[in-house]
N, CA, C and O atoms as CSV, one atom per row, in Angstrom:
chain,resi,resn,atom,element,x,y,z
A,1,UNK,N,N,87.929,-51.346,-22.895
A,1,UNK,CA,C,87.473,-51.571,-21.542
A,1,UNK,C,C,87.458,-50.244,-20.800
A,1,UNK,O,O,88.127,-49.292,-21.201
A,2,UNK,N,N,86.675,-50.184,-19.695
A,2,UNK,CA,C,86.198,-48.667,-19.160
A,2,UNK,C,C,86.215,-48.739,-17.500
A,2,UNK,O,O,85.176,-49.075,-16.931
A,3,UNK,N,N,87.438,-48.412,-16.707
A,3,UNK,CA,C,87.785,-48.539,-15.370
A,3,UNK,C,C,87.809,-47.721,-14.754
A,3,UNK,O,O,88.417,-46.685,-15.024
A,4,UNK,N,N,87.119,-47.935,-13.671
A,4,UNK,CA,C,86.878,-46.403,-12.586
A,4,UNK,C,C,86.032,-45.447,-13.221
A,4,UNK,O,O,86.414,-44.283,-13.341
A,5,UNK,N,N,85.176,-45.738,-13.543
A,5,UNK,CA,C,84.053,-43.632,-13.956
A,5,UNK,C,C,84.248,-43.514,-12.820
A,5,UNK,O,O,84.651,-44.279,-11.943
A,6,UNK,N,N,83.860,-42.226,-12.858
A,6,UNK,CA,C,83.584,-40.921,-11.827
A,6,UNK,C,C,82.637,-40.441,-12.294
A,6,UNK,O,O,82.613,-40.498,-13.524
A,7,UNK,N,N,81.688,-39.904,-11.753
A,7,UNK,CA,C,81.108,-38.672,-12.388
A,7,UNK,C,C,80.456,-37.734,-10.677
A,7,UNK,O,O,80.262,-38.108,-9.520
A,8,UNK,N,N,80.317,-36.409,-11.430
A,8,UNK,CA,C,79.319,-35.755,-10.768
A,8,UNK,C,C,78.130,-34.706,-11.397
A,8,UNK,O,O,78.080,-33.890,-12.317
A,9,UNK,N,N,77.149,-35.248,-10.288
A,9,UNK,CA,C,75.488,-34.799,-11.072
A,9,UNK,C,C,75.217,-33.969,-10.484
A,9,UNK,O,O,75.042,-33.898,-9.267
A,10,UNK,N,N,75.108,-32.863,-11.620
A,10,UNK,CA,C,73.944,-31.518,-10.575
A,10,UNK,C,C,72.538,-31.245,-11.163
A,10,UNK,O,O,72.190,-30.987,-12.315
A,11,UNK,N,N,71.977,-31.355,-10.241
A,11,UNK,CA,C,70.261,-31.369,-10.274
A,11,UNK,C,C,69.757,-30.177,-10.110
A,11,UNK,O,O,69.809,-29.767,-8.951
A,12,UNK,N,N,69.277,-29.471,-10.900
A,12,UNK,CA,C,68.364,-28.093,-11.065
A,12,UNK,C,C,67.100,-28.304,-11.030
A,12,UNK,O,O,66.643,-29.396,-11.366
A,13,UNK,N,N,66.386,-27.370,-10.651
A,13,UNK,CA,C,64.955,-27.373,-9.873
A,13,UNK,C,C,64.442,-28.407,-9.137
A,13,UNK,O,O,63.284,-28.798,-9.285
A,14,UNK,N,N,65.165,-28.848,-8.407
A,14,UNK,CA,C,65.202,-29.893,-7.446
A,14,UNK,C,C,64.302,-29.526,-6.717
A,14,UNK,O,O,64.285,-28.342,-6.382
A,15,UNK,N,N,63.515,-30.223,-6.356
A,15,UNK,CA,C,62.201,-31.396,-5.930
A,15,UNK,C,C,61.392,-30.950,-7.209
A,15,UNK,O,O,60.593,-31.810,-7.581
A,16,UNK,N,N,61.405,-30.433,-7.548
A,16,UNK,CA,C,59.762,-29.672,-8.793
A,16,UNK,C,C,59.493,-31.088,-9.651
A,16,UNK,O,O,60.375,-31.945,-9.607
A,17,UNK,N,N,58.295,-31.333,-10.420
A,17,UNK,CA,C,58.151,-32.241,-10.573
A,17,UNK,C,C,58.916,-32.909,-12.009
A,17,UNK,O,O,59.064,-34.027,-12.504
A,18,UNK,N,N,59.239,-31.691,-12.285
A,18,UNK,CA,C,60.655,-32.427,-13.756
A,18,UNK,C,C,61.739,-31.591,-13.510
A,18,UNK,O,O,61.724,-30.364,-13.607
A,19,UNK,N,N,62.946,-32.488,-13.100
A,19,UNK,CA,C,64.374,-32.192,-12.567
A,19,UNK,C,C,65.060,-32.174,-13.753
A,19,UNK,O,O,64.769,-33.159,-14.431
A,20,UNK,N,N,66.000,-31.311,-14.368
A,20,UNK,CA,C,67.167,-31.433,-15.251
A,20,UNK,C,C,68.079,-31.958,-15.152
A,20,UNK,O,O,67.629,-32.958,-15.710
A,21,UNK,N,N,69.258,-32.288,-14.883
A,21,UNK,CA,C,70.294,-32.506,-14.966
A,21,UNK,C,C,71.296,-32.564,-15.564
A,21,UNK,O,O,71.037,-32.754,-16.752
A,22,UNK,N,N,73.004,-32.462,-15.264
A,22,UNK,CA,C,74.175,-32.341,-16.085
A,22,UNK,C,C,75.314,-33.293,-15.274
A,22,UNK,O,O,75.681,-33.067,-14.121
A,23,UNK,N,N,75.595,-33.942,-15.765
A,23,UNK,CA,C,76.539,-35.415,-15.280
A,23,UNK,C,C,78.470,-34.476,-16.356
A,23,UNK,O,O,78.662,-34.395,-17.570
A,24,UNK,N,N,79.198,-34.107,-15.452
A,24,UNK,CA,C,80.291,-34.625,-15.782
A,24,UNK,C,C,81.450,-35.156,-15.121
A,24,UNK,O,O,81.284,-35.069,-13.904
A,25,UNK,N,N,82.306,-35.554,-15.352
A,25,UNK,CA,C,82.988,-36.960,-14.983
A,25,UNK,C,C,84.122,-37.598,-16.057
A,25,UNK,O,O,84.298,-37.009,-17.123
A,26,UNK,N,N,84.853,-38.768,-15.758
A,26,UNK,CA,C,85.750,-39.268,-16.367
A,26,UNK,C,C,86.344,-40.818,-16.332
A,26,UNK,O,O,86.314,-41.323,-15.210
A,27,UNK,N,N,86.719,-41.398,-17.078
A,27,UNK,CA,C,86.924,-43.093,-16.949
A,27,UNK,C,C,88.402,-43.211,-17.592
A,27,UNK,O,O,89.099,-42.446,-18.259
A,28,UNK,N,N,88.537,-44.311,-17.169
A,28,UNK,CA,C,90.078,-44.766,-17.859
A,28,UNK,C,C,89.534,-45.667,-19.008
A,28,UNK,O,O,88.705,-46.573,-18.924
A,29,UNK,N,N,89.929,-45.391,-19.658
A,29,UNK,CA,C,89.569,-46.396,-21.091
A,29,UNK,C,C,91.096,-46.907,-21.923
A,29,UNK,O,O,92.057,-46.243,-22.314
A,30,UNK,N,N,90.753,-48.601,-21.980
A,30,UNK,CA,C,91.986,-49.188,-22.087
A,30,UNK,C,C,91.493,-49.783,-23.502
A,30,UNK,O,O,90.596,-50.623,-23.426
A,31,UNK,N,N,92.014,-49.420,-24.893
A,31,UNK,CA,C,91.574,-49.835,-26.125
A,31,UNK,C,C,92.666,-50.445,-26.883
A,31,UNK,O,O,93.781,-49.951,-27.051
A,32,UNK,N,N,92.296,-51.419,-27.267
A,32,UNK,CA,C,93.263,-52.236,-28.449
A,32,UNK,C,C,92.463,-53.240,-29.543
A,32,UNK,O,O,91.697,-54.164,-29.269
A,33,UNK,N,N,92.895,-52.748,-30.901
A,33,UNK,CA,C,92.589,-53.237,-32.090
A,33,UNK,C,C,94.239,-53.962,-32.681
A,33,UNK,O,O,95.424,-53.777,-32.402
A,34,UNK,N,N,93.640,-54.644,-33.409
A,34,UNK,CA,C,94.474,-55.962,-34.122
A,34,UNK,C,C,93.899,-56.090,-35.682
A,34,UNK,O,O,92.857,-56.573,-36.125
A,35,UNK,N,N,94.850,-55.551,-36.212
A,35,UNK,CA,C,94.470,-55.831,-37.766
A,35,UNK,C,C,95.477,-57.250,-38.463
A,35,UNK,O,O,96.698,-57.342,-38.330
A,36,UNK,N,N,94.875,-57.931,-38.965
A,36,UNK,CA,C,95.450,-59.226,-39.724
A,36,UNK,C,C,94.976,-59.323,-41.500
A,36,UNK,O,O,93.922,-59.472,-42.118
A,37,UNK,N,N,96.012,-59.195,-41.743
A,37,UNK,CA,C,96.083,-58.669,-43.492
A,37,UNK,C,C,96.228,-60.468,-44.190
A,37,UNK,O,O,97.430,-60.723,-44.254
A,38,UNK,N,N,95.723,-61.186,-44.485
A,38,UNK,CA,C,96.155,-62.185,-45.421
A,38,UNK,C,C,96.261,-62.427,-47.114
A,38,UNK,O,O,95.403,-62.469,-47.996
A,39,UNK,N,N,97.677,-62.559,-47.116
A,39,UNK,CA,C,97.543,-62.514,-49.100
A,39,UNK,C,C,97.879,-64.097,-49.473
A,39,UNK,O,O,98.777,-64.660,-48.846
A,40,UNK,N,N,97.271,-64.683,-50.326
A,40,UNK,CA,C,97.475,-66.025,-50.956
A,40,UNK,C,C,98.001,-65.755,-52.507
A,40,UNK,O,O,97.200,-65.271,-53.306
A,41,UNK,N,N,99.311,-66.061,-52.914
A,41,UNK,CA,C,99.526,-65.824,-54.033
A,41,UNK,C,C,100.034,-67.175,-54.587
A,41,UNK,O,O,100.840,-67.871,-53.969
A,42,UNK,N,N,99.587,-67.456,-55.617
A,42,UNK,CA,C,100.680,-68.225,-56.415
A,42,UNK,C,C,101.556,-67.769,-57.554
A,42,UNK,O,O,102.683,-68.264,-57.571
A,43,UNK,N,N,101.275,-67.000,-58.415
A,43,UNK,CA,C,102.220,-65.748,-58.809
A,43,UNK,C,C,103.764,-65.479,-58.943
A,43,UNK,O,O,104.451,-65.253,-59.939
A,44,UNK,N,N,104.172,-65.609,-57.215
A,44,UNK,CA,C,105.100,-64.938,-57.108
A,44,UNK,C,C,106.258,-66.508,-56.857
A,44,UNK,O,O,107.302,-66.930,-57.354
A,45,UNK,N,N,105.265,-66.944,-55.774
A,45,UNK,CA,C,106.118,-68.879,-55.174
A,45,UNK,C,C,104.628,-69.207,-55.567
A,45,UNK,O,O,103.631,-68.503,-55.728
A,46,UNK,N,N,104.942,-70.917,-55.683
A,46,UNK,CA,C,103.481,-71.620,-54.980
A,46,UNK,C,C,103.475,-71.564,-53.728
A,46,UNK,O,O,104.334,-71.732,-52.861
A,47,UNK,N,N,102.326,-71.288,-53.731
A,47,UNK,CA,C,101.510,-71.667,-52.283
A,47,UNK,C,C,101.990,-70.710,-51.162
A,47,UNK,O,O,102.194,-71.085,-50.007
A,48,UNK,N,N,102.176,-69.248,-51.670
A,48,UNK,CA,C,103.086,-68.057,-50.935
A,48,UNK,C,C,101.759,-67.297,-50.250
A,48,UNK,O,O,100.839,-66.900,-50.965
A,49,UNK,N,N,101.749,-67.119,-48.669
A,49,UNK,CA,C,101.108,-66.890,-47.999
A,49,UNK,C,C,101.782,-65.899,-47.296
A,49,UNK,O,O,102.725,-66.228,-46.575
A,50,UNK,N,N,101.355,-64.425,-47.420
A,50,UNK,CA,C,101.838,-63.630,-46.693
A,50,UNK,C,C,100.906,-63.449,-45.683
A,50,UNK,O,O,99.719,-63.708,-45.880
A,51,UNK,N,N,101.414,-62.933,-44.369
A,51,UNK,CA,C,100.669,-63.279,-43.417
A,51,UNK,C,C,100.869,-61.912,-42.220
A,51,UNK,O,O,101.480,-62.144,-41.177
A,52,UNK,N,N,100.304,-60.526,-42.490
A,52,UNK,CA,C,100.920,-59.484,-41.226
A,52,UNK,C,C,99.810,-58.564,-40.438
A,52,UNK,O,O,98.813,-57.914,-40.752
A,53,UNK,N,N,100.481,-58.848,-39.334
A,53,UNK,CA,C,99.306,-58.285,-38.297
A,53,UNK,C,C,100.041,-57.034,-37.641
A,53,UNK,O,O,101.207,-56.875,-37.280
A,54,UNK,N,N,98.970,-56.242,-37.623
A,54,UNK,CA,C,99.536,-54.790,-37.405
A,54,UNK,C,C,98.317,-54.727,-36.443
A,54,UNK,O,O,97.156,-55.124,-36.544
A,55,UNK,N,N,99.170,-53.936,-35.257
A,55,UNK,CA,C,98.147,-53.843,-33.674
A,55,UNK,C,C,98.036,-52.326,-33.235
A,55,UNK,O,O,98.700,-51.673,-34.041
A,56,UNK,N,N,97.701,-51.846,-32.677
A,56,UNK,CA,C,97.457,-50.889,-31.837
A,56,UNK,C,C,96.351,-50.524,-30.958
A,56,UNK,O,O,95.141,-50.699,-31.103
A,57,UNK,N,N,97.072,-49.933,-29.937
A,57,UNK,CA,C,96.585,-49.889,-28.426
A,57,UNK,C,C,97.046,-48.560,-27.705
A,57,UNK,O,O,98.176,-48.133,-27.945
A,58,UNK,N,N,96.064,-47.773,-26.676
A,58,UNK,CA,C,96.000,-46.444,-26.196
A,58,UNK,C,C,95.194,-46.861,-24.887
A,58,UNK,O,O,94.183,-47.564,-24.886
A,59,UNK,N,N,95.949,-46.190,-23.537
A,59,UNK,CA,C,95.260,-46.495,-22.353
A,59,UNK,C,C,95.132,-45.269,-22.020
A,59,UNK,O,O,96.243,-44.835,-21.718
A,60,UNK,N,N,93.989,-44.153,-21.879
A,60,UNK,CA,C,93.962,-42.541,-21.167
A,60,UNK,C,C,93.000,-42.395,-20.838
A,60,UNK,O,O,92.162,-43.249,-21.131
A,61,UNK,N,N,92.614,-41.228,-20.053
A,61,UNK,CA,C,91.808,-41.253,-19.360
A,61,UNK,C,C,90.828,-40.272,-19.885
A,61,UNK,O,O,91.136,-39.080,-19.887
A,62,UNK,N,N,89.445,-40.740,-20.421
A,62,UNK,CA,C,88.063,-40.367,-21.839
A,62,UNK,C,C,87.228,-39.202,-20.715
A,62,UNK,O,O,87.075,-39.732,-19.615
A,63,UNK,N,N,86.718,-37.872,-20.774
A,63,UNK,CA,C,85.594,-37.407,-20.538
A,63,UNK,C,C,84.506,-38.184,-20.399
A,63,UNK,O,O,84.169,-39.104,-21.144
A,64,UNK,N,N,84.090,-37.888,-19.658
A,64,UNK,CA,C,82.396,-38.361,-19.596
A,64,UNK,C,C,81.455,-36.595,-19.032
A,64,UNK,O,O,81.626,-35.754,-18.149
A,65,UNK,N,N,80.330,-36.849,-20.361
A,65,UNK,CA,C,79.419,-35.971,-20.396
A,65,UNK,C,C,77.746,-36.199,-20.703
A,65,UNK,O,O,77.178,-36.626,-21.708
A,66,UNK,N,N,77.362,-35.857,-19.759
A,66,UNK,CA,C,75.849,-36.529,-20.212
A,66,UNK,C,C,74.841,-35.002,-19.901
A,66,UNK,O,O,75.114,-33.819,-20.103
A,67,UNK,N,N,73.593,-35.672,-19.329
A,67,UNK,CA,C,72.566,-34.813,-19.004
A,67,UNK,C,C,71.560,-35.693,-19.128
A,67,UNK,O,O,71.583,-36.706,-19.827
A,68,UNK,N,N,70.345,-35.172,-18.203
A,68,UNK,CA,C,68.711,-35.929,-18.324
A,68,UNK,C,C,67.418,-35.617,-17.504
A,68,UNK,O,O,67.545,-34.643,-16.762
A,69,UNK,N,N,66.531,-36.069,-17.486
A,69,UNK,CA,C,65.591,-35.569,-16.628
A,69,UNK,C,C,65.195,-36.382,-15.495
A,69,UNK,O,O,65.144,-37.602,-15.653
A,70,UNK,N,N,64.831,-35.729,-14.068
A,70,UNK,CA,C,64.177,-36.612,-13.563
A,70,UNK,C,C,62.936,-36.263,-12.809
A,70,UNK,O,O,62.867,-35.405,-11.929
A,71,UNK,N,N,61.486,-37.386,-13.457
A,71,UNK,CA,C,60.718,-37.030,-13.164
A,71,UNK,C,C,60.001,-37.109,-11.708
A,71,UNK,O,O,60.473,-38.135,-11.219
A,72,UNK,N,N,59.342,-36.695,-11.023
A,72,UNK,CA,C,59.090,-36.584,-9.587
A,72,UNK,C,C,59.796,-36.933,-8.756
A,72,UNK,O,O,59.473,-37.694,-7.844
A,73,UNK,N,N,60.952,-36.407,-8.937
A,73,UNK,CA,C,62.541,-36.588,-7.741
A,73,UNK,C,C,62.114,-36.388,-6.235
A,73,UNK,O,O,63.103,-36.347,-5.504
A,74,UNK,N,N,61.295,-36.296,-5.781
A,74,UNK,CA,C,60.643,-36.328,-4.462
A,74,UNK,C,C,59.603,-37.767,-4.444
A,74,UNK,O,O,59.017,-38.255,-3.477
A,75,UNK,N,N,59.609,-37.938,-4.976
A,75,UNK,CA,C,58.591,-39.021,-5.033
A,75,UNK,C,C,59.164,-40.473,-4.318
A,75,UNK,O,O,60.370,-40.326,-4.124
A,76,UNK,N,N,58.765,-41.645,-3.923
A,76,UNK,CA,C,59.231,-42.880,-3.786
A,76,UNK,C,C,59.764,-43.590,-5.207
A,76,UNK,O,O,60.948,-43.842,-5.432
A,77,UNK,N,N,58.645,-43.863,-6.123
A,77,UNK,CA,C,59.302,-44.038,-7.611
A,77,UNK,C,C,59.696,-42.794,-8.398
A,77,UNK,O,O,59.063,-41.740,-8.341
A,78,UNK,N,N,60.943,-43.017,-9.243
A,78,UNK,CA,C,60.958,-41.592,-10.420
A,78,UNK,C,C,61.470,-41.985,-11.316
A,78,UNK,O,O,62.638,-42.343,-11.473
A,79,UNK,N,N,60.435,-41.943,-12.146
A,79,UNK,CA,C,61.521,-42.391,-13.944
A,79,UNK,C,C,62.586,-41.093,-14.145
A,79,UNK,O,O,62.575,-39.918,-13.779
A,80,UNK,N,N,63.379,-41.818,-14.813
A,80,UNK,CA,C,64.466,-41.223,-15.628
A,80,UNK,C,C,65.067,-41.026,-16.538
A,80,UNK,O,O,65.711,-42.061,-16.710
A,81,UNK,N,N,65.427,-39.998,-17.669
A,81,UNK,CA,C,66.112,-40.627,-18.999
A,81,UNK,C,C,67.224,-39.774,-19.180
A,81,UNK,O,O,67.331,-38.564,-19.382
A,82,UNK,N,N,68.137,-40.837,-19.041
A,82,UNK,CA,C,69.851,-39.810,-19.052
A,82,UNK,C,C,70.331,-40.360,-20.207
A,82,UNK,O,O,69.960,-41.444,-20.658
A,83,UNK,N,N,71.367,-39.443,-20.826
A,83,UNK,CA,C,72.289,-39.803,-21.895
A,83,UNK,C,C,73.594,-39.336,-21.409
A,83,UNK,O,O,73.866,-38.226,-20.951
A,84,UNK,N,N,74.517,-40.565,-21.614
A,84,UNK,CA,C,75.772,-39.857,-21.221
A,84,UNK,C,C,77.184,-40.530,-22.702
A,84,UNK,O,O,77.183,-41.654,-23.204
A,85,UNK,N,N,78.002,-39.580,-22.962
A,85,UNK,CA,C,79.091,-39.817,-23.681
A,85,UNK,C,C,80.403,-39.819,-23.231
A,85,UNK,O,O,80.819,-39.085,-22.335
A,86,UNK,N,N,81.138,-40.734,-23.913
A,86,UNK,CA,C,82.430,-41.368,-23.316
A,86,UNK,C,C,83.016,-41.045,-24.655
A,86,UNK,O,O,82.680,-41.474,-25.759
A,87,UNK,N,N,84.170,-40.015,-24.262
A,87,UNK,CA,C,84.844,-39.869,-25.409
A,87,UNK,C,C,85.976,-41.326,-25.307
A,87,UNK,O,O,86.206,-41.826,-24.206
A,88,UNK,N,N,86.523,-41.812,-26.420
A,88,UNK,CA,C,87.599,-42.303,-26.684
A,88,UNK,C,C,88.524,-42.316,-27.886
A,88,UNK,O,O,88.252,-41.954,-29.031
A,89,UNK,N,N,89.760,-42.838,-27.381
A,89,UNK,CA,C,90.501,-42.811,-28.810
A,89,UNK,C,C,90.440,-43.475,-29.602
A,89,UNK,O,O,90.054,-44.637,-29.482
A,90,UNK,N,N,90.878,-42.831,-30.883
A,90,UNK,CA,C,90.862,-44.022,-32.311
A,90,UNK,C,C,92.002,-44.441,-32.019
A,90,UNK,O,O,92.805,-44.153,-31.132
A,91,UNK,N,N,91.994,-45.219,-32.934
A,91,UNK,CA,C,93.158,-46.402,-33.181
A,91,UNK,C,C,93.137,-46.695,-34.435
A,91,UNK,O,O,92.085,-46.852,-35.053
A,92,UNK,N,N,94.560,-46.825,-35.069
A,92,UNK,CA,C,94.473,-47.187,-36.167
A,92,UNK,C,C,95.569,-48.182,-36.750
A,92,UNK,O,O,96.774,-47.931,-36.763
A,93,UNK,N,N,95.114,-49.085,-37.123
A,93,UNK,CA,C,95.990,-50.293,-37.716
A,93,UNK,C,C,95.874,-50.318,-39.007
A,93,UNK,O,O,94.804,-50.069,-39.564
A,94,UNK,N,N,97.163,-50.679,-39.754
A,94,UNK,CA,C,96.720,-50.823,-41.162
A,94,UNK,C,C,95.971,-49.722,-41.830
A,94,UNK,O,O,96.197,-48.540,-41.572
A,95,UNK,N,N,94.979,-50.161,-42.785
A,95,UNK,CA,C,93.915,-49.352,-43.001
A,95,UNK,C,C,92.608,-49.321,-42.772
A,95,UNK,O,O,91.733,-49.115,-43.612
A,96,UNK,N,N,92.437,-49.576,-41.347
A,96,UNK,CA,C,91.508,-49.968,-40.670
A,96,UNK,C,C,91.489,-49.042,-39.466
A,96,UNK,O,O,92.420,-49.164,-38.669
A,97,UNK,N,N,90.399,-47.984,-39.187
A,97,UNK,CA,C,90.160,-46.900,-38.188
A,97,UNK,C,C,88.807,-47.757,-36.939
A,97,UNK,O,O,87.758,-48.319,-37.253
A,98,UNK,N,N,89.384,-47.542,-35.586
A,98,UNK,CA,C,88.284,-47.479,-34.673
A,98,UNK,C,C,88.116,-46.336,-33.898
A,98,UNK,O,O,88.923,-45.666,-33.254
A,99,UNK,N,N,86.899,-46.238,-34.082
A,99,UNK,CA,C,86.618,-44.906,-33.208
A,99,UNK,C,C,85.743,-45.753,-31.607
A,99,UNK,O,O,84.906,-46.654,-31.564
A,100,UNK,N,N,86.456,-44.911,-30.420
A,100,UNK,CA,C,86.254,-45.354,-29.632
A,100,UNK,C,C,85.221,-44.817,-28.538
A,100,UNK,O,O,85.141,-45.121,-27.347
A,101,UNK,N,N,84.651,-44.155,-29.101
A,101,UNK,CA,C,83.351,-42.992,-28.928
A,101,UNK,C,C,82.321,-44.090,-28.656
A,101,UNK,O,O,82.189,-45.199,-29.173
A,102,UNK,N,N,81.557,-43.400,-27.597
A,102,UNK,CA,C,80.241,-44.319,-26.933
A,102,UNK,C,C,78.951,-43.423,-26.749
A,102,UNK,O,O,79.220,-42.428,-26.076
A,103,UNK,N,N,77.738,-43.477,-27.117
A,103,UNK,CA,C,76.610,-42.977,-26.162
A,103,UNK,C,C,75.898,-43.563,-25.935
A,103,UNK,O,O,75.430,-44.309,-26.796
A,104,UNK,N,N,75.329,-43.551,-24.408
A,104,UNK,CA,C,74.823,-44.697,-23.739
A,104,UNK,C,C,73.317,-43.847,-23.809
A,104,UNK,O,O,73.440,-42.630,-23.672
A,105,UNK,N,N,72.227,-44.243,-23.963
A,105,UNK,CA,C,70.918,-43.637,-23.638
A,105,UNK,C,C,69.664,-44.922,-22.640
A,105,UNK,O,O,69.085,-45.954,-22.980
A,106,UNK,N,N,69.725,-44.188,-21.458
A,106,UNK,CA,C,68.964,-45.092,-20.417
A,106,UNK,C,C,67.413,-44.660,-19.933
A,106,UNK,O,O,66.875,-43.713,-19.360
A,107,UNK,N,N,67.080,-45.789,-20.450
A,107,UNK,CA,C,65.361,-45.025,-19.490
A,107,UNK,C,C,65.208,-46.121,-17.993
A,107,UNK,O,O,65.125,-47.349,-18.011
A,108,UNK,N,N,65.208,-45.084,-16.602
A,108,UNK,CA,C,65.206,-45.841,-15.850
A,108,UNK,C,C,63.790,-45.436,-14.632
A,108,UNK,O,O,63.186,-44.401,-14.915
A,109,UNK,N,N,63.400,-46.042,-13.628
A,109,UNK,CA,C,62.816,-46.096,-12.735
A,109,UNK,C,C,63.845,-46.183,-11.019
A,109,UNK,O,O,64.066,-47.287,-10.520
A,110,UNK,N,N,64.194,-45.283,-10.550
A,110,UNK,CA,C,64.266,-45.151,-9.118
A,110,UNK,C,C,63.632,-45.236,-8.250
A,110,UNK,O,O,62.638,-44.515,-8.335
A,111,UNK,N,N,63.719,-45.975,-7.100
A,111,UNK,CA,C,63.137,-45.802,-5.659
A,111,UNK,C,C,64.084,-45.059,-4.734
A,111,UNK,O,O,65.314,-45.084,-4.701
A,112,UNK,N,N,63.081,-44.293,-3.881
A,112,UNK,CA,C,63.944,-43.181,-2.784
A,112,UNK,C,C,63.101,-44.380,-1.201
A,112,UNK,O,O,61.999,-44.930,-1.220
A,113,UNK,N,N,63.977,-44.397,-0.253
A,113,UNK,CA,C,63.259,-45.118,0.718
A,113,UNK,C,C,63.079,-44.562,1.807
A,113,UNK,O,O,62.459,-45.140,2.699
């Protein structure tokens, strides 16, 4: 889960008709994985069911880094296409890795009024 971003955007060649941009910023990111291992043996007992769950969980606070363009930033409408990344942590249960890494890629349309 991802609480509070922040970010801040700086816009180069502002008004011209294709704007750059660089977004950085930061979120709280609250992650938890749950690994559940099940063994069925008869082997050892009948009907012997081992049964273990191994968890882990990390709450800190992830970078955020993006960048994008925007086209006719003076305009009333202006498309846009930003990409931004959210670092996060792995986690690891068992033998089972999550990586908690995100990139978001947006194509959008703005109105200025």
């Amino acid at each position: 889960s991802y609480y509070a971003p922040f970010v801040v955007r700086k816009n180069f060649f502002f008004p011209s008709i294709v704007s750059p941009f660089l977004v950085v910023g930061g979120t709280v990111v609250e992650a938890k994985m749950t690994f559940h291992d099940f063994h069925f043996s008869t082997r050892v007992f009948p009907n012997y069911i081992s049964d273990v769950t191994i968890e882990d969980s990390n709450t800190t606070v992830a970078p955020i880094l993006g960048g994008g363009v925007d086209f006719f930033p003076a305009r009333l409408i202006r498309p846009r296409i930003e990409f931004r990344w959210i670092a996060g942590p792995t986690l690891h249960a068992g033998h089972k890795t999550l990586n908690t890494e995100i990139g978001l890629l947006s194509l959008s349309l703005f109105s200025a009024w």
